[in-house]
N, C-alpha and C positions, 0 to 999 in steps of 0.2 A: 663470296666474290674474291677475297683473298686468296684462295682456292684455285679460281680459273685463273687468277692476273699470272700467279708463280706458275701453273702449269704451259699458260699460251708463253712466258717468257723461257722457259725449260726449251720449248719444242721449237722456239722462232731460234735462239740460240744456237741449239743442236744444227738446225740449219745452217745458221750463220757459219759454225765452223767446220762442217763438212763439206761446202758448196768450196772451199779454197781449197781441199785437196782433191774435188772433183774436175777443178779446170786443170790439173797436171794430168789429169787419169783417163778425160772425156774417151781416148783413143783406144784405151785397154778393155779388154776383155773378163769380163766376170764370171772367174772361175771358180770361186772358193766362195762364194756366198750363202750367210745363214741361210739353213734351209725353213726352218718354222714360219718366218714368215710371209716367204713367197709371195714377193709384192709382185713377181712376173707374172703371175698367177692369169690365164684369159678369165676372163666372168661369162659367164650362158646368160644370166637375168640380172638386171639391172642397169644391164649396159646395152642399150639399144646397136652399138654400134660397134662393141666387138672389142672393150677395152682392158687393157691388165689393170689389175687392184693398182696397180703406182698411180695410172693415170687416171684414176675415177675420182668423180668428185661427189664422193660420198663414205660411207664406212661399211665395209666388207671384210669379212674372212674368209678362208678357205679350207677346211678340214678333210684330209686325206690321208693316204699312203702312214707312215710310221706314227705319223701325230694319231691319226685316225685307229688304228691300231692300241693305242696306250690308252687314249678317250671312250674306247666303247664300250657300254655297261647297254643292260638289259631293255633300257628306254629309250628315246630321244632326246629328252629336256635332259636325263644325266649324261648322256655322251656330250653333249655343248655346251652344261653349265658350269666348264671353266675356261669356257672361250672370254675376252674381255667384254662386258656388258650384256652377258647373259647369266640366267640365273633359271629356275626349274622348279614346277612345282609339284618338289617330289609328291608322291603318295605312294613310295614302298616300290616296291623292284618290279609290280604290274602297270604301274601306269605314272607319267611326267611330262610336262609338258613344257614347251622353252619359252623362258620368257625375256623381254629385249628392251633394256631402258628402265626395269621397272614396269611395264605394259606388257600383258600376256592375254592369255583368253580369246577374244574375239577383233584383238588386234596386233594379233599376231599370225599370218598364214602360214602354213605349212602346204610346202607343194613336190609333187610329185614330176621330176623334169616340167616345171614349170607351169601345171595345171593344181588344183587344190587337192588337199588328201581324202577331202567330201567322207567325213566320221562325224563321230558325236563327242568329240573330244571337246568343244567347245562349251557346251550343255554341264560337265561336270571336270572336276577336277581329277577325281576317282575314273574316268575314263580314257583308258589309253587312246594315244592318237596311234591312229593305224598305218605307219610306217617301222619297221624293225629295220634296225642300223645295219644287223648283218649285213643285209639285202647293198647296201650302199658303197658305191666307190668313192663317193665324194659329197661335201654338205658345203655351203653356200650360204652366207648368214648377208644379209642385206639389212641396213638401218640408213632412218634417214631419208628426204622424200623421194629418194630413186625408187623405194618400194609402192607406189602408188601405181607405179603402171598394172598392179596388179590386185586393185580392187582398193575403196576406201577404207575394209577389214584388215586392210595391209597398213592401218597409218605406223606402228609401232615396228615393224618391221617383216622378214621375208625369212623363213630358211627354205630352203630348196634340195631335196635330195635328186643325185643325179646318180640311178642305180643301172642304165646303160640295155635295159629292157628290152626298147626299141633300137638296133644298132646302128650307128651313125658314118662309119666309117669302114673302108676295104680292108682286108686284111689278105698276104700273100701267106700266110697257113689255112692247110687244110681246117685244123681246129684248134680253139683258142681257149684259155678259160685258169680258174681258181679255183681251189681249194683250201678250207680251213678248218681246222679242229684247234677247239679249248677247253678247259677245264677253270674252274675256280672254286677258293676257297673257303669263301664265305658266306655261299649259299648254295656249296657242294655243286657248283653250277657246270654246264658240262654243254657244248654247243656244236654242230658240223655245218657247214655253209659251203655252197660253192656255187660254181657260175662256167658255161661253155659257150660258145659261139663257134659255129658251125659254118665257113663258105663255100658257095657253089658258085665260084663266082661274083657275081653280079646279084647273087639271092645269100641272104645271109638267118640264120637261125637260131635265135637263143633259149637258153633254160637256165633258170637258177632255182636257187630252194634255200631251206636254212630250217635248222632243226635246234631247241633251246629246250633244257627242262633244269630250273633251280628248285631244292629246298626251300623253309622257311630259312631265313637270313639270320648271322648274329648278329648282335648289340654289344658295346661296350658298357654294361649295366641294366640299368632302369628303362624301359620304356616309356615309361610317363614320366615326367620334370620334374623335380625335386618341388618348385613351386606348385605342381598339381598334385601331388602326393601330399602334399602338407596343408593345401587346401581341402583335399578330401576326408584327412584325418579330423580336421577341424569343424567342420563341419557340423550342422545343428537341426533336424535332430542328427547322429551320426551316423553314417552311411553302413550298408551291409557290411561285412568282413569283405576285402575285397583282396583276392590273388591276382598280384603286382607279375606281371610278365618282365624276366630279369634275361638277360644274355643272348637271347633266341625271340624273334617276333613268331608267332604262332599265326597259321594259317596267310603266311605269306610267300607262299610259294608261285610260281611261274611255270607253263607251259605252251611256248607256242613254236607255229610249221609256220611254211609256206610255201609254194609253188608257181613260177610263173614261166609262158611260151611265148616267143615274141619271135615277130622273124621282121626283115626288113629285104625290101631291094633297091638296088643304087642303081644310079645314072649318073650319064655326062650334067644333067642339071639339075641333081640334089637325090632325094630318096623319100620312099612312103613307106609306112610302117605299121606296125600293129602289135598289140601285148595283150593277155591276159594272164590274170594272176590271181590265185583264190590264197586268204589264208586265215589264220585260227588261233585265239588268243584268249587262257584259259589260267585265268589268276585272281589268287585273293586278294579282300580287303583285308590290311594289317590288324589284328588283336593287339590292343595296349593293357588291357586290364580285363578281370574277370569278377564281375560281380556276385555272382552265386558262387561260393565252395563248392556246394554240393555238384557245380559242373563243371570242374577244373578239368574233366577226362572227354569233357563231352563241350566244349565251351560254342556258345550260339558264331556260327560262321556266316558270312557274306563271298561270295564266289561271283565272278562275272566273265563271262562265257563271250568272245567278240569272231564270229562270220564275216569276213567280208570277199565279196568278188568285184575284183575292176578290169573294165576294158576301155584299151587307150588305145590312141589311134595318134600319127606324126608324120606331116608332110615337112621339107624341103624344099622348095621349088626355086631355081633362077628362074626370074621370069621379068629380062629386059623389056619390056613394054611401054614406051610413052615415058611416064616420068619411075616406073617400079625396078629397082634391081632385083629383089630377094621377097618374096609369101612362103609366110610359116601357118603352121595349118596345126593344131594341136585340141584334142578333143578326149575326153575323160568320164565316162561312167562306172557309179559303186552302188552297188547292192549290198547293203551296210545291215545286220539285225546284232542288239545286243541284250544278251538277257543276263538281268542279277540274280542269282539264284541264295536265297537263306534259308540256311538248314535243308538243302536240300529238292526244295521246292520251288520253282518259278515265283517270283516275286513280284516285276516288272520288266518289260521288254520294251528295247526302242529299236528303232525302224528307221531305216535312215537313206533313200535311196534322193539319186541326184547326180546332176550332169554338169559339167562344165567343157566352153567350146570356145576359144581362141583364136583371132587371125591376127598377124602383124603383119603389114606393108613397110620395105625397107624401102628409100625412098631410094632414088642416084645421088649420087652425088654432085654438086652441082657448085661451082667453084669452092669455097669455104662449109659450107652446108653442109649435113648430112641429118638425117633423121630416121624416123618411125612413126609409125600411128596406126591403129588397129580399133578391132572389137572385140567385147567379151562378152560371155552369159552364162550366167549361173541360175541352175534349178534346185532345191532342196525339199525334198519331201518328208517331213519331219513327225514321228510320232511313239507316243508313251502310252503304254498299257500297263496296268496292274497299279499293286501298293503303294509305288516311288515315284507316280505319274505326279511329279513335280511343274509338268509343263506341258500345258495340254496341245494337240495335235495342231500343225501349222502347215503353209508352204509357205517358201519366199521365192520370189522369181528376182533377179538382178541383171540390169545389162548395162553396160560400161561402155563410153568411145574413149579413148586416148590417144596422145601423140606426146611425142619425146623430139625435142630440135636442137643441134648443137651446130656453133658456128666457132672459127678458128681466125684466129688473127696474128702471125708471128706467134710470140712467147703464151699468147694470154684465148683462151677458149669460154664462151657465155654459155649456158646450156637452160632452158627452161622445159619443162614438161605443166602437161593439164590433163585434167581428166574431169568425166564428168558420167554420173551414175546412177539409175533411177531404181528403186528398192521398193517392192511391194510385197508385204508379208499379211497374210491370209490365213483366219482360225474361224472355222465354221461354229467347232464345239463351243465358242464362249462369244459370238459376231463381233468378232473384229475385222477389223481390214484400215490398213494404214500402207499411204505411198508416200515415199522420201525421196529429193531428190538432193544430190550435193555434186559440189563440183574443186576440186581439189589441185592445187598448182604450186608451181616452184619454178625461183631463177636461182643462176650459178654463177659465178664465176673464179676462174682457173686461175692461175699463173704459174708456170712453169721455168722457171731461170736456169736450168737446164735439163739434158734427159733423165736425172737423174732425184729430181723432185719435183714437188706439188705443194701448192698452198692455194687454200679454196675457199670459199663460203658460200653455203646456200641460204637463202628464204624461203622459206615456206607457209602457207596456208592450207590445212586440211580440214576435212569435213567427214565424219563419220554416222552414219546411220545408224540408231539401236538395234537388235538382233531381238529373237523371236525368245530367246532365255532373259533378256534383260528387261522385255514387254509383259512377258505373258506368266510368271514363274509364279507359283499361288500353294505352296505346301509343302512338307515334312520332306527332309533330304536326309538319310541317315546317313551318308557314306562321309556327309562333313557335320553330320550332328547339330545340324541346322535347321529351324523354317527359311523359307525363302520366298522371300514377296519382290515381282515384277513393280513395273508402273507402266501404265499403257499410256499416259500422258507425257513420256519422255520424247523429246527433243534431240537431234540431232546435234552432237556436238563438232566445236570448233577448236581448232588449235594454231594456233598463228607462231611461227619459231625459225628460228634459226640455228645453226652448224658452222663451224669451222674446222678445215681439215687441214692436217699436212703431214706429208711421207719425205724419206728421205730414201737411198739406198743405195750402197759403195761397196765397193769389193770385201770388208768387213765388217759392213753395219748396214742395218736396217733399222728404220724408226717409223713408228706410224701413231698419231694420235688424232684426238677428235674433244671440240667442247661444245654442248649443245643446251638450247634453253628455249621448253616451249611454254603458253601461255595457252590456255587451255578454257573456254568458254561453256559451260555446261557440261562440264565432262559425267561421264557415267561409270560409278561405280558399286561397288556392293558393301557394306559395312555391317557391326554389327547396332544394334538400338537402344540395346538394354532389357528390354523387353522380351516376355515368353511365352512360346504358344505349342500347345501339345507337348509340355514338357522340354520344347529344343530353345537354345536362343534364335531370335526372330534377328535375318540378316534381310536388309533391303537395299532393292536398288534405287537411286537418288540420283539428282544434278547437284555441283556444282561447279561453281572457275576454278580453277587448280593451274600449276606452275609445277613445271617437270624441269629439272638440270641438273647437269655433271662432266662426267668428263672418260674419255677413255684413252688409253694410251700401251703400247705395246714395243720393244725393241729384243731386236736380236744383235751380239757383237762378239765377233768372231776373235777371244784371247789369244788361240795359240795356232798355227797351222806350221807345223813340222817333222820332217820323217815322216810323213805318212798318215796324222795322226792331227785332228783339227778339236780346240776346245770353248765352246759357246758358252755365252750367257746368255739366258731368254728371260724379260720380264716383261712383265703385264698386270697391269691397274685399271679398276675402274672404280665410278661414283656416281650415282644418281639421289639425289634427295626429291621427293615428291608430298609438296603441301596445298590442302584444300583452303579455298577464300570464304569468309565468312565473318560472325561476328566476332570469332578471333580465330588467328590461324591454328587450321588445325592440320595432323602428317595424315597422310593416307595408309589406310594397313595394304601388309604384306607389300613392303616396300624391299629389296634387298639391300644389306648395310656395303661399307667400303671393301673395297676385294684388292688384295696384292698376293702376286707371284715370283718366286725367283727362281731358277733354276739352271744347273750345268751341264752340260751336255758334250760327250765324246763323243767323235765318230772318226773308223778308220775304215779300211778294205772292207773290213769282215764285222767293226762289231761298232754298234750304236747303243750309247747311256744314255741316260737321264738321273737326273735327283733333282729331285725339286719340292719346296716350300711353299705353303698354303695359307694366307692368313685369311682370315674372315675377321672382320669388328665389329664387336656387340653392338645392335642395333637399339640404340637409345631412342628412336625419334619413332616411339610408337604409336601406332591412333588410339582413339578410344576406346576402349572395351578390349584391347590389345598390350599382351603381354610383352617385356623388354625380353630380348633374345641374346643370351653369351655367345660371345665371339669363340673362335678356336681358331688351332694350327693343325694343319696335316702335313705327315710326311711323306714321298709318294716318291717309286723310283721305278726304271725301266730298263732292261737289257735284250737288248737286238742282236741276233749272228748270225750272219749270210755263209750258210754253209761255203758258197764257194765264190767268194768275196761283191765285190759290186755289180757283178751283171747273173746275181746268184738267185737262182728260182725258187729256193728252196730258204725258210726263213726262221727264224724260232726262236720267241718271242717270250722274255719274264718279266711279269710288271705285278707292282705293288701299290696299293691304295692304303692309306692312311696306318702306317706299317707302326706307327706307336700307338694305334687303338684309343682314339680321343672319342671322346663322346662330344658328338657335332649335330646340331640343330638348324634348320633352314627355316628362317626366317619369313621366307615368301610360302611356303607350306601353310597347307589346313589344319594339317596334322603337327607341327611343329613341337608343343607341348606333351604329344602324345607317341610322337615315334622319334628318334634320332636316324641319321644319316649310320651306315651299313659299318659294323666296323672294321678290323684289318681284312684286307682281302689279297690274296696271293692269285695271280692269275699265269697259266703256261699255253701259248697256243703254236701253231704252228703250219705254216701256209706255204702252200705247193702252186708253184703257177706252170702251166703248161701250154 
């Protein structure tokens, strides 16, 4: 509590004395403003109405252009997990996922221009979600109850890739488009990506692709933890001889494509659209240790093999009608198959095919008023064949109504949203059949004391539905060395919380933070028991009350701007502690510990720096059956040069990740004990726009 009182009085403050040098300035022009953190930013999703990150009242990022650039690594959850308040749960350079507040997995969506990414990414950890960052112009991270307009699987939050498939806007070139080549050094990794659009007019035509192939990765040392190596040597009777994987993870290499066509055509009242895109994702499970000597040359592999085809579909339409200004029309089908393949051999295969279909109605606007409100529906056809059939065959069908309303009063703006969604998930192979229904809502309100900040607070109450993995899960998981036991008698959980926000932004500062505290009624999660079965520890899923809080916060401030030549400070903090209610409190695992950033940054005509500092702190507040996790620092730096200064097509780009080689551990990881984070990696790319 101490905690939030200094952070809300940091940020009311910061206000206080900025808001005196904004009333000399109201008139001026903002030329020279940090670029990181781009509070002019438009938002696509979560803002029913069309608003920049300053004036939302909620918590958002925006990851693009040069940031985006320095941030991209092989997954998704590692391109975001140094955004503020997110973190990733690595599993090696094939597969990560983002996680937001502490809450990932199944309440967390990942969406594709704003329809879901409809994979099996949800089902395992070890399972990539099927979006590749190449592919992406821009990411979108939404927390907070704005993300509800987009299903109750959304309570924890939203990223959003917005990869430009379906093309939205005219263009007076012939043909348009990107190209990129890189290499890296720490998993000899080596990528080409590009993207064209093609006009005729009023008919527009795109294609993009992206090609990625890493080696196994190095380590700085030991694979397995000092604590698990001394518990194995310890060990009673004592364990085989076992060959320690030291510098180089084995069998953790990457391979993936992609392809996709999309064409669109525009009109005077908006435009309709259409994509398809097949693509291919062929990467190991990390080796930590090698139990047999005798198979040091030959050591048991795990391989998993990810097919997917999606076709999307995107209307536009003005359509003044009565009370309607604006119908969006958005609709998303994947033909998903993934097979594990060990040693060679088919293992288990999942199957994963499912639709989702969107309308939003913009309403007019109607003196102070403006609004939203739509429908949605989700299909999932879900199923596990073979050895690892951890969860036997399902569908769930979901349909959603919602509306978003905001009203404006001078200085101050109320905003409330609801939703409300009926859940029916269906397993023949074992006769279940359970319908949920929750209904999920939030007010706001704004104050704005001039154009040039925000201070807000929302309430919220949400309502989350259990998923067909956290009902039905009844067996041997090897990719996390696990059993895993569902509960069909789980409950619907509650979260009743609140958020307070506030931004600032001046011709040389930016500020943005956030402190949030939910209260959580049956919450659902997975932990370990103690207990063993087939040899694995038995993880189950459980209710109880639990209490999420922390805090996030982010500034950029502009030191030096002369000759030509402008020098930033960017920092960024976050905190969430997350504890379950019972007969005494106890932490919840794979919580991520406190995160700060600091960094400086040049930019001139021609060339943009970076250097910047990485603390993570050891994560003392462990659950049960869960080990303490050392903290570390990373050193991490970047250089930008525009061949032909700022309006230069031509780019080329040197970045460095953890350039003093620390041996770093993630905390929210399965694998945490048994892999470390990638160690120095030198990366060179170089992008052509034409």
């Amino acid at each position: 509590m101490r905690t939030f009182l200094l952070f809300l009085l940091i940020i009311n403050s910061s206000l206080g004395i900025t808001s005196v040098a904004w009333a000399d300035e109201s008139a001026q022009e903002h030329q020279h403003k940090p670029n990181d953190l781009a509070l002019d930013e438009v938002i696509t999703i979560g803002a029913p109405t069309g608003r920049t990150r300053l004036d939302l009242l909620t918590t958002t990022d925006v990851v693009k252009d040069s940031e985006l650039e320095r941030s991209l690594a092989p997954t998704l959850g590692e391109t975001l997990a140094r955004q503020p308040g997110i973190s990733s749960t690595y599993f090696g350079n094939g597969a990560s996922r983002p996680v937001i507040r502490g809450l990932g997995g199944s309440r967390v969506r990942t969406l594709v221009d704003g329809i879901g990414s409809l994979d099996a990414a949800v089902t395992s950890p070890d399972h990539a979600v099927a979006i590749d960052p190449l592919t992406a112009k821009s990411f979108e991270i939404i927390r907070g109850p704005a993300a509800l307009l987009y299903g109750n699987s959304a309570s924890g939050g939203v990223i959003n890739v917005r990869d430009g498939r379906i093309p939205e806007e005219p263009s007076d070139k012939l043909i348009t488009g990107k190209v990129r080549v890189a290499v890296g050094s720490v998993a000899d990794e080596a990528s080409l990506s590009g993207t064209m659009d093609v006009s005729f007019g009023d008919f527009i035509l795109h294609s993009d692709g992206f090609y990625r192939q890493t080696d196994n990765f190095d380590i700085p040392g030991f694979a397995r933890s000092e604590i698990i190596r001394a518990l194995s040597a310890s060990a009673s009777p004592p364990p085989l001889p076992a060959q320690e994987i030291k510098d180089e993870v084995l069998n953790s290499d990457v391979e993936s494509k992609g392809l996709t066509i999309g064409a669109s055509r525009l009109f005077d009242a908006g435009f309709v659209g259409m994509s398809v895109s097949r693509s291919n994702n062929d990467y190991g499970l990390p080796i930590s240790f090698i139990e047999d000597p005798a198979a040091i040359n030959a050591p048991e592999s795990v391989r998993i093999e990810v097919d997917q085809t999606r076709y999307d579909f995107k209307a536009h339409l003005e359509t003044p009608i009565a009370f309607l200004d604006t119908t969006r029309l958005r609709f998303g089908y994947v033909d998903y198959e993934h097979r594990e393949i060990e040693d060679g051999a088919i293992g288990t295969i999942f199957k994963n095919d499912g639709w989702e279909g969107r309308i939003e109605l913009k309403q007019r606007a109607f003196a102070n008023l403006k609004g939203l409100s739509g429908f949605q529906a989700t299909h999932r056809d879900f199923e596990a064949i073979g050895d690892e059939a951890f969860v036997p065959p399902s569908k769930t069908q979901t349909y959603g109504i919602f509306s978003h309303q905001e009203i404006t009063f001078n200085k101050w703006r109320a905003e409330g949203g609801l939703r409300y969604e009926w859940q029916e998930i269906q397993s023949t192979s074992v006769s279940f059949n359970k319908e949920t229904r929750s209904l999920s809502g939030s007010v706001g309100l704004a104050y704005r004391p001039d154009d040039y900040s925000i201070v807000g607070i929302n309430v919220f109450r949400t309502e989350r539905a259990p998923i067909a993995e956290e009902l039905l899960s009844n067996g041997a998981h090897l990719a996390t060395d696990t059993f895993e036991i569902g509960s069909q008698s789980l409950k619907k959980e509650t979260g009743l919380g609140i958020e307070i926000v506030a931004r600032s932004e001046t011709d040389i500062m930016a500020l943005s933070g956030s402190l949030f505290y939910t209260d959580y009624s049956d919450f659902i999660f997975e932990s370990a028991t103690g207990s063993m079965m087939d040899g694995l520890p038995v993880f189950q899923f459980s209710q109880s009350d639990a209490a999420f809080y922390g805090w996030e916060a982010e500034a950029d401030i502009e030191l030096v701007d002369q000759g030509g030549f402008a020098i930033n400070l960017h920092l960024t903090g976050d905190y969430v502690r997350a504890k379950r209610d019972g007969t005494v409190s106890e932490n919840l695992p794979r919580i991520p510990p406190l995160s700060l950033t600091a960094g400086l940054e040049l930019r001139s005509e021609y060339i943009e720096a970076n250097l910047e500092t990485e603390w993570v702190a050891k994560q003392k507040h462990e659950a049960i059956f869960e080990s303490e996790t050392n903290g570390y620092t990373l050193l991490n730096a970047s250089l930008s040069y525009r061949l032909f200064g700022d309006n230069s097509k031509t780019v080329i780009n040197l970045t460095g990740r953890n350039l003093t080689d620390k041996e770093a551990r993630n905390h929210v990881s399965f694998l945490k004990e048994r892999l470390p984070l990638p160690g120095r990696d030198v990366r060179v790319s170089v992008t052509q726009q034409f």
